[in-house]
C-alpha positions in Angstrom: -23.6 -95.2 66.4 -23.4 -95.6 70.3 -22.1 -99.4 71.1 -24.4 -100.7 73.7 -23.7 -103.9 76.3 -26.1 -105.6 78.0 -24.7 -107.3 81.1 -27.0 -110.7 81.0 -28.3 -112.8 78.9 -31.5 -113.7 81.0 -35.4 -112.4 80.4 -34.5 -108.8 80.9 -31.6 -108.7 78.7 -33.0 -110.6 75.9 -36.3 -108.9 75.7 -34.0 -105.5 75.6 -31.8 -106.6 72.9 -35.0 -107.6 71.2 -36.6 -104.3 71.4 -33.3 -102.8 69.9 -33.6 -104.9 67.6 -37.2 -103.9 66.4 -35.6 -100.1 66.4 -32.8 -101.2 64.1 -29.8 -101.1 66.7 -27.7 -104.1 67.7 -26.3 -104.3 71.1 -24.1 -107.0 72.4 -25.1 -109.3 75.3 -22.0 -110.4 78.0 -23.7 -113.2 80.0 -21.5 -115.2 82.7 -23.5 -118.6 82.7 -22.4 -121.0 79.7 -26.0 -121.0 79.2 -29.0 -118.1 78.7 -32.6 -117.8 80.4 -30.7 -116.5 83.8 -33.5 -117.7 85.9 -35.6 -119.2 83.2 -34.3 -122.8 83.7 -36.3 -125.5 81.8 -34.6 -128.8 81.7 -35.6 -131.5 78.4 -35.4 -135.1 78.1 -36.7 -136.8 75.0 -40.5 -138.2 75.5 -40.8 -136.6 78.5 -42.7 -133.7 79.9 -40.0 -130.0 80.0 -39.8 -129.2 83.8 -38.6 -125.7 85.3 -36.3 -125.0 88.0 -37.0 -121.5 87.5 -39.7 -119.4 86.0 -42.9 -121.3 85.6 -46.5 -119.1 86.3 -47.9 -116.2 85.4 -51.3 -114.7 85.2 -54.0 -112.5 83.4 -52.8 -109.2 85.4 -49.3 -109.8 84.1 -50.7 -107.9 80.7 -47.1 -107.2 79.9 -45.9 -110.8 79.3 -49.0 -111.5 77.8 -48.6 -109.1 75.2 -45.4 -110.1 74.4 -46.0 -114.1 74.3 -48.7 -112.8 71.6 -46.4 -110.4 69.6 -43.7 -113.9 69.1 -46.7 -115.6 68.7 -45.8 -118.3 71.6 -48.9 -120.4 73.4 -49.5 -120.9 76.6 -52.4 -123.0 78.8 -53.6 -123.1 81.7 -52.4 -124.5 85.4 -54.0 -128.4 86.2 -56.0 -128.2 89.4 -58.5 -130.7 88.7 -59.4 -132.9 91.4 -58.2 -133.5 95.1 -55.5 -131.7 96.4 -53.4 -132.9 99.8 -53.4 -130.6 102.6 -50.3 -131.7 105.5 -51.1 -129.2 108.3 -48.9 -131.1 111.1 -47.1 -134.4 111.3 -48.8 -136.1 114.0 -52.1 -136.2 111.6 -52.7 -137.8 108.0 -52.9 -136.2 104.9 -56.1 -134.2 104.4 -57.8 -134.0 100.7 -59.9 -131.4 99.6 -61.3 -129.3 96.6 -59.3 -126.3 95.5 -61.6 -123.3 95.1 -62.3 -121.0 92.2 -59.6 -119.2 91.6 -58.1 -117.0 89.0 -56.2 -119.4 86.4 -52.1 -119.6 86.6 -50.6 -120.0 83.2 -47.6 -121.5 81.7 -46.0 -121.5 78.6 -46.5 -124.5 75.8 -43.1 -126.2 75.9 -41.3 -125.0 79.0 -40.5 -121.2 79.6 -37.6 -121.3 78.1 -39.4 -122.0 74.8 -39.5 -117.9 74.9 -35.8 -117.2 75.5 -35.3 -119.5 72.4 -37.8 -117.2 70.2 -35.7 -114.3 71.6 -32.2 -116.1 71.0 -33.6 -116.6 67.0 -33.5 -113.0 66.7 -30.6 -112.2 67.6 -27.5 -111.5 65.2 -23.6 -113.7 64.7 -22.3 -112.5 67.3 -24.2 -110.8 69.6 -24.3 -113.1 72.0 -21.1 -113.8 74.3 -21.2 -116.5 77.1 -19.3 -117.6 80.1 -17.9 -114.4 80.8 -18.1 -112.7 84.3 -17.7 -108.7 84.7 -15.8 -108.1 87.6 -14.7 -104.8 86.4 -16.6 -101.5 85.0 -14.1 -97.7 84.9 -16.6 -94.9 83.4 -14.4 -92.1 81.8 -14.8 -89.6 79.5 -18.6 -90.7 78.4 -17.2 -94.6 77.8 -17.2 -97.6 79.4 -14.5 -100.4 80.0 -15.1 -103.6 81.3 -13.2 -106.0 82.2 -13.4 -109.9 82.8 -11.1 -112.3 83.6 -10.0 -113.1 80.4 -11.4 -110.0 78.3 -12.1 -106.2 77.8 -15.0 -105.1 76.7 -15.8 -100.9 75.5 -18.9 -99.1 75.2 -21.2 -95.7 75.4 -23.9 -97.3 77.0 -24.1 -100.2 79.7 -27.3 -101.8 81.4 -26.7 -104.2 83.6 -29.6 -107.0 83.9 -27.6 -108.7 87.1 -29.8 -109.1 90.2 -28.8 -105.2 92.5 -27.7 -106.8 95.1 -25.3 -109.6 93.3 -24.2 -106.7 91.0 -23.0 -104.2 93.9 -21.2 -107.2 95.6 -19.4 -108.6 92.7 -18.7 -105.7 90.2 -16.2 -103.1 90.9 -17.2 -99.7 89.6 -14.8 -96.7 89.3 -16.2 -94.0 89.9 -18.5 -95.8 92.7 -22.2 -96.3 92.2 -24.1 -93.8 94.6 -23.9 -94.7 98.4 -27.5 -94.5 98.6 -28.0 -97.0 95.4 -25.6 -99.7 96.5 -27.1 -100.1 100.1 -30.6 -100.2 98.8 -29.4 -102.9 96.7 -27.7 -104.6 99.3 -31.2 -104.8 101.3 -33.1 -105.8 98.0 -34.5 -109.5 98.0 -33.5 -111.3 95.1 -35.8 -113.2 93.1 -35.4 -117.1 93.2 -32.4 -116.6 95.5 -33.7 -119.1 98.5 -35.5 -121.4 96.1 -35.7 -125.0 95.7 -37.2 -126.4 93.0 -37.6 -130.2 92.1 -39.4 -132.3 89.5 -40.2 -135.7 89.0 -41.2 -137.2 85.8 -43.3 -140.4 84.9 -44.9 -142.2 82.4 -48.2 -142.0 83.7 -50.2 -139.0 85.6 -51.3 -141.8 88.2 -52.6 -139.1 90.2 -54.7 -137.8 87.6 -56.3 -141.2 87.0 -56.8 -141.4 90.9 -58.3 -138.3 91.0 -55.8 -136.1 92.1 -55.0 -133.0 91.1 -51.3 -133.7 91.9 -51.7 -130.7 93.7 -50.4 -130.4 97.7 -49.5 -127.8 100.3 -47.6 -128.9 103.3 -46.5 -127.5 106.7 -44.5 -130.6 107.8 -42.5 -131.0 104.1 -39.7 -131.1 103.1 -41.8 -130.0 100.1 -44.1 -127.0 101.1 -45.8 -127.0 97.5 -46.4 -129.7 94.5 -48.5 -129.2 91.0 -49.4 -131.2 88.4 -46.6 -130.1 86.0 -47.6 -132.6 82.4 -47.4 -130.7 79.4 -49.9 -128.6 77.4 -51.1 -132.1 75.3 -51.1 -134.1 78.3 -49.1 -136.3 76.4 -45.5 -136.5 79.0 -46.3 -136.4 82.6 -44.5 -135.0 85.7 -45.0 -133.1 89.5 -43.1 -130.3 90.2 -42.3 -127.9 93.3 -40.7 -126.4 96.1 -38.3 -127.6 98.8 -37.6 -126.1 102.3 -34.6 -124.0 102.0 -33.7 -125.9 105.1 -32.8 -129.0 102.6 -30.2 -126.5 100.8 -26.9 -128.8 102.4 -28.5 -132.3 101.8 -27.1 -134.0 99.1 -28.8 -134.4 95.9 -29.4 -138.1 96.8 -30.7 -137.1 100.1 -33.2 -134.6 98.7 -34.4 -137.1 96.0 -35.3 -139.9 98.6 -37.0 -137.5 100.8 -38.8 -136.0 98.2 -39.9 -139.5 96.7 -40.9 -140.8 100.9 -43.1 -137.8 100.9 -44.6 -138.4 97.3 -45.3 -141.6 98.7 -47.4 -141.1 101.7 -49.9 -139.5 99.2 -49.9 -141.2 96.3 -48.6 -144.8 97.4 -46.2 -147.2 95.6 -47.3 -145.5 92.1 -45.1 -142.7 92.7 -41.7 -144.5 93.4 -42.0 -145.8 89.9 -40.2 -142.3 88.5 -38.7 -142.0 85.4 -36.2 -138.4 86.4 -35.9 -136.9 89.5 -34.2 -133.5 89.1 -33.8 -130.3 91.4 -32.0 -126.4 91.6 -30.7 -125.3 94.5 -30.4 -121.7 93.5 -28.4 -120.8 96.6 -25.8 -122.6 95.0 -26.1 -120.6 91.8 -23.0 -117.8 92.0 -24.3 -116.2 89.1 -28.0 -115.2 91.0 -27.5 -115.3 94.6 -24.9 -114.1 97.3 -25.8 -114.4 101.0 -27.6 -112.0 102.7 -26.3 -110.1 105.7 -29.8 -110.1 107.6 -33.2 -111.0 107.4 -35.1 -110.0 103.9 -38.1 -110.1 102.9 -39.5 -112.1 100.4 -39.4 -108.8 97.3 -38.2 -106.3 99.9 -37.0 -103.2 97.7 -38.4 -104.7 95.1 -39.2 -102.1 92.8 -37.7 -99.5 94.5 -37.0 -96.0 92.2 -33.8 -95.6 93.7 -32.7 -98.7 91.7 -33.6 -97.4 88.5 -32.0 -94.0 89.4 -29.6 -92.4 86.1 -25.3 -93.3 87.3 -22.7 -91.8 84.9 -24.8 -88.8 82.7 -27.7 -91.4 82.3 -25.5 -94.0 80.3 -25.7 -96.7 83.2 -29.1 -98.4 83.3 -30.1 -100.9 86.0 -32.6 -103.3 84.7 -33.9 -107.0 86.1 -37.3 -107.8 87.2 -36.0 -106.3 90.8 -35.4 -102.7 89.4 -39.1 -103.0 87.0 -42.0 -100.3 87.8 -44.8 -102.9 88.1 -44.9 -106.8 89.1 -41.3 -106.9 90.1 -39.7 -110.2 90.5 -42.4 -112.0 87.8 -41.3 -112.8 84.5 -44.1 -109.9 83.9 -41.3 -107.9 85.2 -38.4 -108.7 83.6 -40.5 -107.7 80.3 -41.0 -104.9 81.6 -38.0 -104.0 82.6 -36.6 -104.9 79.2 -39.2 -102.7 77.7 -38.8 -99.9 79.9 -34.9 -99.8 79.2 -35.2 -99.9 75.6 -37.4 -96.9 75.8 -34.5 -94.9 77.9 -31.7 -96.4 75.4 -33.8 -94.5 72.3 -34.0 -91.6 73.7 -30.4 -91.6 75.1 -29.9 -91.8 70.8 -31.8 -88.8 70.2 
């Protein structure tokens, strides 16, 4: 039987290692975080509503994820919008409300996404899991692999690596090299989540929602450029969440939170100082998703791109991730796919 490893422990890798699963082969799972989900990031406090810092929406194209939320049996609901949402086109004028339009529905899952890598994580096998360990090494010789960490070696026949392209060409030495023309399309490939910053503010009441607010707003003046109702699926726990400037990435945590609150309050008054968490990601800061780019890229540039997904070492090197996935790369809808899509190559690798 060919050992497999699965660099990764995010979306991708778990979805793989579940599909393996299914087809009665084990591989293991090397992830660097002391944690899984990658870029699924859902934080919990007790009696409060789950917020992301990563992966939150998806849709009714994304037929991919939705097929597989169905097959581990995990609900989802629908995006709040109800009410007014804030409009901040320029400083020098007040906050303008209006009524969304129709629109198709963006969806989330019941209990935080990470409620999805935990089905995953419950089917995995002892020991197929190891954490906080960061490949820096991979020599391919004589159909095997060797990797090496810090601290430990790691063999195998076949190796799929889950790691964002262009984080994985900048931090993992590979002898023989990669293809030129692989590693400097991943060099120019955007990385999902990279510039993000994401922040969330619980409460014990959705004042907005009793206002008539939608808790929704979009911003040109910020520091946040987009805010939504983020309570859970009962309505029961209550919170806002959104996105930060990148600008904001070297204030201090402290600094972010007070200028988050000052903005929360010019729409929704005194209520919304009366917090119960503040939390936020700055996933610049995170060495296990994003390294600085060189020059401009755009927002899923290479995204996608076939090159990525091209066969290294006989075939026995795959590069998965929602960047490398055929359709809706950089979704969650991706990183399914991906996971699916590798499996597929793995089986017939075993033929």
């Amino acid at each position: 039987m060919k050992r497999i490893t699965i660099l990764g422990a995010g979306l991708t890798g778990l979805t793989l290692a579940y599909q393996l699963k299914k087809a009665g082969i084990s591989a293991t799972l090397i992830e660097a975080r002391n944690r899984t989900g990658g870029r699924i990031h859902t934080l919990y406090n007790e009696a409060q509503a789950p917020v992301e810092m990563g992966a939150t929406w998806f849709g009714e194209k994304h037929e991919a994820l939705l097929a597989f939320l169905a097959e581990l049996q995990i609900p989802f609901f629908e995006q709040f919008l109800q009410g007014l949402t804030f409009y901040e086109p320029i400083s020098t004028s007040p906050p303008q409300s209006f009524l969304l339009p129709e629109q198709a529905p963006n969806l989330r899952i019941a209990g935080g996404s990470n409620a999805l890598i935990a089905k995953l994580l419950s089917h995995l096998d002892s020991g197929q899991l190891i954490l906080g360990q960061r490949i820096q090494k991979v020599d391919y010789q004589d159909g095997r692999f060797e990797l090496e960490s810090e601290k430990q070696h790691f063999s195998c026949d076949v190796l799929v690596s889950t790691i964002p392209p262009k984080l994985l060409v900048e931090t993992v030495v590979f002898s023989p090299r990669l293809p030129i023309d692989m590693v400097e399309k991943a060099k120019q490939t955007h990385t999902w989540m990279g510039e993000s910053i994401k922040v969330a503010i619980t409460y014990k009441r959705a004042f907005w929602r009793e206002n008539g607010y939608s808790g929704s707003v979009f911003s040109n003046v910020g520091p946040i450029s987009e805010l939504y109702d983020h309570s859970n699926m009962d309505a029961s726990h209550y919170a806002l969440k959104g996105f930060m400037s990148g600008a904001f990435h070297g204030a201090s945590h402290e600094q972010r939170k007070n200028l988050v609150l000052q903005q929360l309050g010019k729409y929704f008054g005194k209520e919304a100082q009366d917090y119960l968490t503040y939390s936020d990601c700055v996933w610049q800061y995170e060495p296990e998703t994003f390294t600085p780019y060189s020059g401009y890229i755009l927002p899923h540039q290479n995204n996608g791109d076939a090159i990525l997904r091209a066969a290294c070492f006989e075939g026995k090197l795959i590069l998965a991730g929602t960047e490398t996935a055929s359709a809706f790369p950089g979704y969650m809808d991706g990183a399914v796919r991906s996971g699916m899509e590798s499996a597929a190559q793995i089986l017939q690798l075993m033929e």
